[in-house]
Structures are given as C-alpha cells and as structure tokens.
SEROGU-706089 format. One record per residue (C-alpha): residue number from 1; x, y, z. Coordinates in steps of 0.2 Angstrom, whole numbers. Example, Ala and Ser with C-alpha at 12.3 -4.5 7.8 and 13.67 -1.06 7.14 Angstrom:
 resi    px    py    pz
    1    62   -22    39
    2    68    -5    36
REM end
This chain:
 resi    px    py    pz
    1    48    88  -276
    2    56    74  -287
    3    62    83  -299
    4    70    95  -283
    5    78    77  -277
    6    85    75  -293
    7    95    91  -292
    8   101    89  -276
    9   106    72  -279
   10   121    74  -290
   11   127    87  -278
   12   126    75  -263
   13   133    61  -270
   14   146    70  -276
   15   152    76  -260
   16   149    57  -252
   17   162    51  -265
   18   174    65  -263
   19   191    61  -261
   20   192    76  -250
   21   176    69  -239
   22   187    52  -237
   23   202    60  -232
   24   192    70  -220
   25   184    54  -211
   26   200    46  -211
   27   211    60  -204
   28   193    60  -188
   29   197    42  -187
   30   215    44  -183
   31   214    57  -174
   32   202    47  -161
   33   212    34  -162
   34   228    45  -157
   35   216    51  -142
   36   211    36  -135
   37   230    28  -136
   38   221    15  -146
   39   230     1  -156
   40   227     0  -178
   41   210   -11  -174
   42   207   -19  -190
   43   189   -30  -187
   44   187   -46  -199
   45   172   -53  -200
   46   172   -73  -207
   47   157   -83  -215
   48   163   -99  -211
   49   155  -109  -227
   50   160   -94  -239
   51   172   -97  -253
   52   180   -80  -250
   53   184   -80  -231
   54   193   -94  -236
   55   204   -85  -247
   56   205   -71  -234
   57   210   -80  -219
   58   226   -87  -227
   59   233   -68  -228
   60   230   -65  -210
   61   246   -71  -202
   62   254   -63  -214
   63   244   -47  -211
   64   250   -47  -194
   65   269   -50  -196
   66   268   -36  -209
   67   258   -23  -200
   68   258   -18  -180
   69   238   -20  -179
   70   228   -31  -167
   71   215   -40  -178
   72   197   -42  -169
   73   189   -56  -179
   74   171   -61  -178
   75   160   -77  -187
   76   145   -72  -196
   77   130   -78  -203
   78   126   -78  -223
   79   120   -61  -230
   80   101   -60  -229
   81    92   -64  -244
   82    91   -45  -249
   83   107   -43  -250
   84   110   -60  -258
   85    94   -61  -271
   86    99   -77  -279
   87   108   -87  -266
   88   109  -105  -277
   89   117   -96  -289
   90   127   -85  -278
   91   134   -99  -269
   92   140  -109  -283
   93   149   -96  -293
   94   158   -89  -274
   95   164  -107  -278
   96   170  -109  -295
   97   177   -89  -295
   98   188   -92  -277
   99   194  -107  -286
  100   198   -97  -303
  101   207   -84  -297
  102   216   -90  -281
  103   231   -97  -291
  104   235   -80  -297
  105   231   -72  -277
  106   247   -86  -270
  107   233   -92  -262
  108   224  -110  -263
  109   205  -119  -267
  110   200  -134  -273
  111   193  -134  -289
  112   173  -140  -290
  113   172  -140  -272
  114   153  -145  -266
  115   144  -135  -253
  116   150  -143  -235
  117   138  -152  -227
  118   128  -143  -212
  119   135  -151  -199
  120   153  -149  -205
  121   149  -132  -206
  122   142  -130  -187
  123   159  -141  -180
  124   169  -129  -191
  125   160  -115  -183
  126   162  -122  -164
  127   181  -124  -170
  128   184  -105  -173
  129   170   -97  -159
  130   185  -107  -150
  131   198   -99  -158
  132   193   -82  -155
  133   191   -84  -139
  134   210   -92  -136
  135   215   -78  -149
  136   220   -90  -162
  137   211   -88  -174
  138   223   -83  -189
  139   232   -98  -185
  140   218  -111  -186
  141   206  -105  -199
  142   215  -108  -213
  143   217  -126  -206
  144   200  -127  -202
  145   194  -119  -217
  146   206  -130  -229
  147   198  -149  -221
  148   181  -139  -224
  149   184  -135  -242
  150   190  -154  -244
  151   173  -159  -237
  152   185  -168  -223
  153   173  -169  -210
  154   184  -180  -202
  155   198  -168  -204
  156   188  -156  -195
  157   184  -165  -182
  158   203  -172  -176
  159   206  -154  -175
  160   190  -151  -164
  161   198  -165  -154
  162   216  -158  -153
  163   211  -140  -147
  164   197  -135  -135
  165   179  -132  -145
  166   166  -122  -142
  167   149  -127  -136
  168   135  -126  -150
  169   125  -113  -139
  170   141  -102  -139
  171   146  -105  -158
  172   129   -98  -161
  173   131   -85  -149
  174   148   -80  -158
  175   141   -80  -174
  176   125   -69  -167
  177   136   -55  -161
  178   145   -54  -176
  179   133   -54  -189
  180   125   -40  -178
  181   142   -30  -176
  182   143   -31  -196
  183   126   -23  -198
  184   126   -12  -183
  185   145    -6  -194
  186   136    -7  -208
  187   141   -21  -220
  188   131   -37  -227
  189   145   -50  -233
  190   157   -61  -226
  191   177   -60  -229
  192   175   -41  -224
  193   188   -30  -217
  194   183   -15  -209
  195   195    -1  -202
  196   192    18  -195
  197   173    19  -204
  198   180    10  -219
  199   174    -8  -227
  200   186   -19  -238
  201   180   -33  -247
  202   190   -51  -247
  203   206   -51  -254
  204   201   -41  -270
  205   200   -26  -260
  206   215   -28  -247
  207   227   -17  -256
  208   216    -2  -251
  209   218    -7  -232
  210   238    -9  -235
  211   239     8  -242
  212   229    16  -228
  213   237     6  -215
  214   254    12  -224
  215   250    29  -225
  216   246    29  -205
  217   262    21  -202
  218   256     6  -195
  219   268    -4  -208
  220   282   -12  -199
  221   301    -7  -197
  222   309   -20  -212
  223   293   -27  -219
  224   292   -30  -235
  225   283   -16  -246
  226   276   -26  -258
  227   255   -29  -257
  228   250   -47  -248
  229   237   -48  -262
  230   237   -40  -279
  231   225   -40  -295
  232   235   -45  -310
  233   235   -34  -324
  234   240   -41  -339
  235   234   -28  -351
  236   252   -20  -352
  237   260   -36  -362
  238   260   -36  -378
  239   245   -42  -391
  240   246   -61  -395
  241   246   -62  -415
  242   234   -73  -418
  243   224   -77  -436
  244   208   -82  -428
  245   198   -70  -418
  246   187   -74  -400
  247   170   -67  -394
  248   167   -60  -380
  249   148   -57  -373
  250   147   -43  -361
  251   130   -42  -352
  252   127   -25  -343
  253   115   -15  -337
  254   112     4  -338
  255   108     6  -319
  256   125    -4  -314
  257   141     8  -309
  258   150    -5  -308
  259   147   -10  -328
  260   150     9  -331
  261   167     9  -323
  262   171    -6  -334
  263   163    -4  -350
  264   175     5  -359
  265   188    -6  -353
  266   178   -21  -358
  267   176   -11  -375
  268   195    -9  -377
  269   198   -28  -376
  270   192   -29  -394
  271   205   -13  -399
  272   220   -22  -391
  273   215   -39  -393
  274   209   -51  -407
  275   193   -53  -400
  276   173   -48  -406
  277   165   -38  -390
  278   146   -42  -391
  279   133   -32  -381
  280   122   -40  -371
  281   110   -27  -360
  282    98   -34  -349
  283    87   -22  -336
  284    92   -17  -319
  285    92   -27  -305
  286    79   -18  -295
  287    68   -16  -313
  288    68   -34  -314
  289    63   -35  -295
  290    79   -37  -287
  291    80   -30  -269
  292    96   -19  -264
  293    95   -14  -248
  294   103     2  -241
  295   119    -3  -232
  296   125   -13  -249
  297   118     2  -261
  298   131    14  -251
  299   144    -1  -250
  300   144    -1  -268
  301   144    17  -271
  302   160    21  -261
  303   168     5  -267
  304   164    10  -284
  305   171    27  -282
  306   190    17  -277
  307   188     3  -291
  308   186    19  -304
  309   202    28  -296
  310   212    17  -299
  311   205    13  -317
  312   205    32  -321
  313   186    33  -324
  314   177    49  -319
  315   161    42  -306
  316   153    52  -293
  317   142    64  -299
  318   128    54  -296
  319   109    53  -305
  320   102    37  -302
  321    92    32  -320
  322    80    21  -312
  323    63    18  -322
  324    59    26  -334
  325    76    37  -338
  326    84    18  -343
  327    68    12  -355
  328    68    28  -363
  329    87    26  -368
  330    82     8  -372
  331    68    14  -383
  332    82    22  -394
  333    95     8  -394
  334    87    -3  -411
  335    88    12  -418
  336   107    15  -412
  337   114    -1  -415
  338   107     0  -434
  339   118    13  -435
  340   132     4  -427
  341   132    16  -412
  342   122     5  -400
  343   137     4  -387
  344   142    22  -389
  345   126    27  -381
  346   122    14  -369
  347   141    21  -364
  348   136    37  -366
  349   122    35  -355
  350   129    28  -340
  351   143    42  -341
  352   131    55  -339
  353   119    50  -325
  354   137    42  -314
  355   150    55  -317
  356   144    69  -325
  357   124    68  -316
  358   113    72  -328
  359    95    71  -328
  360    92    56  -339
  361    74    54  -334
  362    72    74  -345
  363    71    77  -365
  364    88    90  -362
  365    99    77  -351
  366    94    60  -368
  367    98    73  -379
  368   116    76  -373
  369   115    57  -372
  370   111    54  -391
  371   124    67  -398
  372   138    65  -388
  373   137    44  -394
  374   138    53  -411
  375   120    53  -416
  376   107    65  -423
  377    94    72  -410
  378    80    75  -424
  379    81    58  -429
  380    82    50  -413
  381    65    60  -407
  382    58    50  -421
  383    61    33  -413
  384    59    38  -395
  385    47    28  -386
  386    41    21  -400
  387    51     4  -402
  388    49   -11  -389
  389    57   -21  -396
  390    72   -19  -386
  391    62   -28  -371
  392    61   -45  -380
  393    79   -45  -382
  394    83   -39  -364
  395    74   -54  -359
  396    83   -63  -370
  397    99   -58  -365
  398    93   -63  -344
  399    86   -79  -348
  400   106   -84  -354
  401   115   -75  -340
  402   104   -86  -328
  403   106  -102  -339
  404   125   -97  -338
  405   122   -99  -318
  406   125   -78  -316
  407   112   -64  -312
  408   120   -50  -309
  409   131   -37  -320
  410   144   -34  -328
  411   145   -53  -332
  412   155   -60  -346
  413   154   -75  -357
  414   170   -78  -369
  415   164   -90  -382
  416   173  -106  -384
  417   181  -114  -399
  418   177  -131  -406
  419   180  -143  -391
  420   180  -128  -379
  421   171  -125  -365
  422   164  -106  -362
  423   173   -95  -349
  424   158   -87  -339
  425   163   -75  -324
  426   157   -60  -313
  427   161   -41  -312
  428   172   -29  -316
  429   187   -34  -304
  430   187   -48  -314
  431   193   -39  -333
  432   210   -44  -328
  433   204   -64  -328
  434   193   -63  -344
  435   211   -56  -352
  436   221   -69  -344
  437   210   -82  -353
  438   209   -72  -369
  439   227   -73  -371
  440   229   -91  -363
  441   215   -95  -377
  442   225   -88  -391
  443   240   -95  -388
  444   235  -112  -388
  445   229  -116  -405
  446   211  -120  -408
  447   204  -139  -413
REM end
C-alpha cells in the first residue's frame, strides 16, 4: 500500500501545485465574488508582539490608497508550538531579521529591540481590538506598534488615553476570533494576508497579492505601478574585484524544498562571487523530531511552488524523502564528497524527489541520483549503507546552527574576517541579503 502512496504522490502533488489548478481556484474565487456584488476583501491577521506584523502594518495605508479593497483585519495569538518548534530562538531572530532587512523594504525597526513586556503587549492589544472596531486600524498600528517596538510603555499608553481602548475581556475576545479565523482559513502565523483561498506572508510575499489584485483590476485609476514592497536583487551588478575571498556556510537539509529552490542559487554565489560555499547538511526537521503540522506543511508547499517561479526552478513533482530515502543518500555522501561531488548529489537528490518525483526510498530512483551528480553506480553500491559516518557530522553541523541561535534550513553563516563579526540569517528569501553583505564585505577592506 506504501509503495502505491508513493506513486500516487507525485501525481497529486503535482496537480496541487499546478499553475493551471491556481488559475482555476482563482478565476472560482472571482467569479463568487462577482456573484455576490462583493468588494476585493483582503483579511490581515496582526500578531501584535511580532517583529513581522510590524513591518506589514506600515504598508497598509498605502495598500489601501493604492488598491480599491476593504481590508478586514483581525489580532492573533502566537503560532502554537507545533508550528513554532523552537520559539526562544524563533522569536529572537524574527527580531534581528525585521530589523536587517527593513532598511532595504523603506520600512523601519529598531536594531536589538528586546521582547516587550507583557503588559505592554496586552495594552497594545486593547489599543488595536479598539481600532478594529472604529475601523482605524491602519492608521494606528503603526503607531502603536512603533512605541511597542521602542519598549515605550508610556508611549503606549498616552495613546490608550487619546483614543477609546478596549476592555481586557474584549482584547482577548478579539484576539480569540482571530486566531480562530486564521486556522479555520487555514494559516498558523501572524503578518499574514489572505485573499480568495490564497495566503501571503508578511511583506516578503506582498508582491504576489499586488500582482493578483492587479490582474483582477482592483488597482486604482493613477496609482502608481510600482510594488509597495519589493525583494532586492543585486545579483545583476557586477562582480566586486576583490584579492581575498569569503566563506560562506550553507546548512541544508535534504527533506527541505525550500533549501532545494535555493541551493543552486546558493552554489552560484561562489561562481559569480569571490566567496568559498561550504556545505553544511544536517537531518530533516521531523527526523530530528520537529513537529510540522498539516496546514503549514501545505502553506509551504504552495509557497514554495511561487518562490521557485520566480527563481526559474522546476518544483512540484513531489516524493517526500522522509526516513530512510534521505539516510541512504547520506550513507553515500563521504564517499561523494572525496570525490569532490558531495553537493552535486545532495543537489541532485532533492531535484529528483521535489521536481521530478522520484522514488528516492528504491535502488532504481538513488541510482539516477548517483549518476546524474556524475558519479559511478557500481562504485557507489559498494559504499551504500555501509558508512555512518555522515551522522557524526550531521550532528555536528546542528549543534552550530543552534549555537548560531537558528534551527531551521536553508540557514547561512558568512564567515567574518579579523575583527568581524559572522553574518548568520534564515531562508531562502533571504539569498538577496547574504549577497548584499558579500559585496558590502568585499568592498570594505579587511583589518
């Protein structure tokens, strides 16, 4: 029966991630909406102590001058521990990253802000519950979010004081409906956008709304065509000459699309630039007893499916290597890397069970693995499930992604200089930063 499963699987998956299955479900949605005389309802759902709502709630007035929609906004709760396995960590890199890359967004937060204080948070909250209900919200939560971020308290509260807030009960209330609308919609996070069946994440994601909205025609007469937020891409400038060369640590996981969609990528940073790309594999998530519950496994697949669009990487045919697929592979990867093709076939790999969906798991699907990274079957039979060695240095590889204050994958580590500090971030939206600060690093001269 599993091995039926498998088959099916590619073959399901594929049509999940269709473009053609998206088109359908949009042109349904419009349709309705077209049928019920209803408005572009575009539903935002705010975690009020979350780095990235911030960010996304100063491009909501602007959203609205730009685009005839009528924003529904609701507050939220955290993401459940499932969904957020390592919360400490989680919620101290949500603050470093939305301080790293707001400058380049046009958007603002403070560098090494701390965690706001409970009861900040639950004046905050009363704040916006507030809001909503005077339908001001886009105005005021920048506000209120900004004296947050500041840890203000008192900032907070001459706010609270200037406007009508809501009652603790109610706050809590508000906050209950919309954490259950999210998951009864079928999202986990805050800073979430969600429009005709579709999720968009924060204000990475918010050029995929514009372009649907654009394409339904709900941009206004004379607004500006531009995106209100878009991801720098600085791989078209030319290659800084530099005498010295960087390294650059990679840490991915074989089980990981979103490390498939950006490893070649991550690969050709060492082609175009002067930097040493070092592989650093560790084991799945769920392998090293991670939860990932349903409703963010599907978020990531379909997200995954845009993100490798736009990158022009094949992804959809889908057989998840789970188990014992990805420790046979790394059973063969000492042997690979002594031959200097270790990321060929970790590449190679991933390839094959997320576009092309290949059994893995079977002696047929590893050995169109092995020879398409350029390396001999016959020989690699000898080595297969023979060599554990691999696990030691998996573990090794987790113990520094966790010391860098990361957990999950792709995550990078650009090794610093004399006198320089590591750059350390998270996923594979972020290629775009780690070659920002290549190129910054290479054109200040080392000490």
């Amino acid at each position: 029966m599993r091995s039926v499963g498998r088959r099916l699987a590619p073959h399901l998956m594929k049509a999940l991630t269709s473009p053609r299955t998206r088109d359908l479900r949009r042109r349904v949605a419009e349709m309705r909406r077209r049928l019920l005389r209803a408005p572009h309802r575009v539903h935002y759902f705010h975690q009020v102590d979350d780095p990235y709502s911030h960010l996304a709630s100063q491009v909501l007035e602007r959203m609205l001058a730009r685009y005839e929609i009528e924003l529904v906004p609701h507050l939220v709760a955290p993401p459940s521990d499932a969904a957020a396995p390592d919360r400490p960590r989680l919620d101290a890199f949500s603050r470093k990253d939305a301080a790293d890359v707001a400058p380049a967004y046009g958007l603002v937060f403070p560098a090494q802000a701390s965690a706001p204080l409970e009861q900040t948070i639950q004046l905050a909250t009363r704040v916006l519950a507030a809001a909503i209900e005077r339908g001001s919200f886009a105005a005021e939560a920048v506000a209120v979010g900004s004296a947050l971020w500041r840890d203000d308290r008192e900032a907070v509260a001459r706010h609270a004081q200037g406007v009508a807030s809501a009652s603790a009960a109610a706050a809590r209330a508000a906050v209950d409906a919309g954490t259950d609308a999210r998951r009864r919609l079928g999202h986990y996070l805050g800073a979430t956008f969600f429009y005709g069946g579709e999720w968009y994440w924060g204000v990475d994601r918010l050029h995929y709304l514009e372009r649907r909205l654009t394409a339904c025609g709900a941009r206004r007469a004379g607004a500006e065509e531009s995106f209100l937020v878009l991801r720098p891409d600085p791989s078209q400038e030319p290659a800084p000459r530099s005498e010295t060369r960087l390294v650059l640590e990679f840490f991915a996981s074989l089980r990981s699309p979103y490390t498939y969609i950006a490893m070649q990528r991550t690969l050709d940073l060492g082609r175009r630039l002067p930097v040493d790309v070092i592989l650093r594999p560790v084991l799945p998530m769920v392998m090293r007893g991670l939860p990932v519950p349903r409703e963010k496994q599907l978020y990531i697949v379909l997200d995954t499916k845009r993100e490798a669009e736009d990158a022009g990487v094949p992804f959809g045919r889908v057989c998840d290597p789970v188990g014992r697929p990805v420790e046979r592979c790394f059973s063969l990867y000492p042997w690979a890397c002594e031959r200097g093709r270790g990321a060929e076939l970790l590449l190679a790999f991933m390839r094959a069970a997320f576009a092309e969906g290949v059994d893995t798991g079977t002696d047929a699907g590893l050995r169109s693995v092995v020879e398409r990274a350029g390396l001999p079957w016959a020989e690699a039979s000898a080595h297969l499930d023979r060599d554990e060695s691999w696990r030691a240095e998996l573990e090794t590889n987790r113990a520094a992604l966790l010391e860098m204050g990361l957990w999950g994958v792709p995550s990078y580590r650009l090794l610093g200089r004399e006198h320089e500090l590591d750059f350390c971030t998270w996923g594979q939206d972020r290629i775009w930063r780690v070659e920002t600060e290549i190129r910054r690093r290479l054109a200040s001269p080392g000490r």
